[in-house]
C-alpha positions in Angstrom: -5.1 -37.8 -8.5 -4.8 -34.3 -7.2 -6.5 -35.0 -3.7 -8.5 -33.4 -1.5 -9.4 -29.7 -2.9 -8.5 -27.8 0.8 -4.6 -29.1 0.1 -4.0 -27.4 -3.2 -6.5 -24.1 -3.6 -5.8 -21.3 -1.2 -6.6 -17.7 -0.8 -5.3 -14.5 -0.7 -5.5 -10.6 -0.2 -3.8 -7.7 0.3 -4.2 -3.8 0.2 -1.8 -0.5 0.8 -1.9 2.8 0.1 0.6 4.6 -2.1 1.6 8.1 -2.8 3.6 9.6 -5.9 4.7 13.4 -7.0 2.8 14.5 -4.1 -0.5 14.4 -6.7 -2.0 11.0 -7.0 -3.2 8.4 -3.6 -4.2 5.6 -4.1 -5.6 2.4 -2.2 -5.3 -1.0 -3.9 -7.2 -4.1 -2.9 -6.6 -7.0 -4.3 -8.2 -10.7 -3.8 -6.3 -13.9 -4.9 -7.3 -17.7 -5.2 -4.2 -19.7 -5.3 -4.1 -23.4 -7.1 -0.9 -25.3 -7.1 0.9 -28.1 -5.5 4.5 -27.7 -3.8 5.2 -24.4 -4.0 3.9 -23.2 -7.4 0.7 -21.7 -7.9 -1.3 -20.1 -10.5 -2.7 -16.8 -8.7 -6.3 -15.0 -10.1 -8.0 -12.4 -8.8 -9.9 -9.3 -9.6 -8.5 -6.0 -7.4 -9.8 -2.4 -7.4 -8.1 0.8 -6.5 -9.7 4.0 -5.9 -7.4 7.1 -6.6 -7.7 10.6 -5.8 -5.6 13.1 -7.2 -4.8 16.6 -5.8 -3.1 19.6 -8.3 -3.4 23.2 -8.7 -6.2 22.9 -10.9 -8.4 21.0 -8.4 -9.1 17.8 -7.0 -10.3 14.7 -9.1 -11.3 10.7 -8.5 -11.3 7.6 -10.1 -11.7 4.0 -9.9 -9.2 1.6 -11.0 -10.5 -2.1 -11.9 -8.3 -4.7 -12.8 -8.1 -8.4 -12.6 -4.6 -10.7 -12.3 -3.3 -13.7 -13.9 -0.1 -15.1 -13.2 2.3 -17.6 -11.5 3.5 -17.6 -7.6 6.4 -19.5 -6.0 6.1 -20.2 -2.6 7.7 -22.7 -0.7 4.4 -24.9 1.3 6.5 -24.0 4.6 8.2 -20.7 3.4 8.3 -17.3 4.3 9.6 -15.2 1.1 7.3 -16.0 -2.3 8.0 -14.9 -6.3 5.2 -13.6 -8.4 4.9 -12.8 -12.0 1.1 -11.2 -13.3 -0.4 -10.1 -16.2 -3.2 -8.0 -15.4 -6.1 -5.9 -17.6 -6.6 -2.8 -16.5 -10.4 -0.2 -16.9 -10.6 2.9 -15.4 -14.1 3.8 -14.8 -14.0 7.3 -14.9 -12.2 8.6 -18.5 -12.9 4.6 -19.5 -9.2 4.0 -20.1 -7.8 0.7 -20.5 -4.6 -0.6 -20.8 -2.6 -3.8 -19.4 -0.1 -4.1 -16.8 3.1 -6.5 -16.2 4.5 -7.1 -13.0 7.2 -9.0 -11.0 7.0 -9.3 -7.0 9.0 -10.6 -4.5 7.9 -10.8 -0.6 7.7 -12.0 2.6 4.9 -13.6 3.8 3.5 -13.3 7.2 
């Protein structure tokens, strides 16, 4: 019915670094197992971020862990891809959760 395994399940990664108000850096990694057939795909994952954060009162750290669920399209052949993910959210240090929603668009190389 759905064929060999290797044709429809794929995976993924990705990582950055990202700066804002001059106070917070962070560095995201993220790893994603792909299931669909012709282009759409549900994407999971779990991802962690460590973040350090520089102000006039001192410096601080945490750790960010979170774990996505959502829906990819990506043509089998193409270059540019469409994401939509739901991910819960814990940071280790205060023990904060919370949930984010997000919407991507790409290239893929």
């Amino acid at each position: 019915m759905l064929g060999d395994i290797t044709s429809w399940v794929h995976y993924s990664g990705g990582g950055g670094i990202s700066v804002s108000n001059n106070t917070v850096v962070n560095f995201p990694v993220h790893f994603l197992l792909l299931a669909g057939i012709k282009g759409h795909n549900i994407e999971i994952g779990p991802g962690l971020m460590p973040e350090l954060y520089f102000n006039k009162n001192g410096n601080d750290q945490s750790l960010l862990l979170f774990y996505s669920i959502g829906y990819r399209y990506q043509k089998p052949s193409g270059k540019i891809r469409f994401n939509f993910t739901f991910s819960p959210m814990y940071d280790t240090s205060i023990k904060w959760q919370n949930t984010a929603v997000g919407i991507g668009f790409g290239y893929v190389f």
